[in-house]
N, C-alpha and C positions, 0 to 999 in steps of 0.2 A: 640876919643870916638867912639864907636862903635855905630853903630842903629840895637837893638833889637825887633822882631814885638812887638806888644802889642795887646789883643783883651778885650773888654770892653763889660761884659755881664749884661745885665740888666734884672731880674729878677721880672716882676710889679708881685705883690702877692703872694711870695718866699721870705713869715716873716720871723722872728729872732723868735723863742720862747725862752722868757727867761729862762724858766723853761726846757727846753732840753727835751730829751727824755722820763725822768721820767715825766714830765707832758702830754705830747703829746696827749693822750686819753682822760685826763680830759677837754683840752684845744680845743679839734676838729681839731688840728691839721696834717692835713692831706700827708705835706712833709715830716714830721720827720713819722710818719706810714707806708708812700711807700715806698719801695722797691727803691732805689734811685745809681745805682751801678757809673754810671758818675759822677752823683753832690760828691758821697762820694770820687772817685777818684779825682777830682777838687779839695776837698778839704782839700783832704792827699799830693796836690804833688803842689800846687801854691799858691800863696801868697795872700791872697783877704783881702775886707774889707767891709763895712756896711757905709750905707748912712740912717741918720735919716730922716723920710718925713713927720712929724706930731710933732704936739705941739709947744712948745717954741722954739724947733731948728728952725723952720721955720716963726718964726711969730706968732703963733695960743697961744689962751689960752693953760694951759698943758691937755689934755685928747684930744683935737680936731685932727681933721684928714682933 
């Protein structure tokens, strides 16, 4: 087995909006609005995923933070 790097980006306050681009304006959504040419390239060319950090995943009633 081979060892490939791996790099682990964490992104505190770099949401998920559910509502995607069509909502972004109504929402105040201000990542999906910017101009974002790296994050779009990260996320045309590797493989990522989402950590939930509020509500029931974690413990909390559902709506808590």
């Amino acid at each position: 087995m081979t060892k490939k790097p791996v790099v682990l980006i964490i992104r505190d306050g770099w949401g998920i909006n559910p509502g995607g681009k069509a909502q972004a304006e109504a929402n105040g959504d201000a990542t999906l609005l910017a101009r974002t040419p790296f994050h779009d390239h990260l996320y045309a060319t590797y493989p990522r995923g989402t950590v939930s950090a509020s509500g029931e995943d974690v413990g909390l009633p559902d709506g808590q933070m």
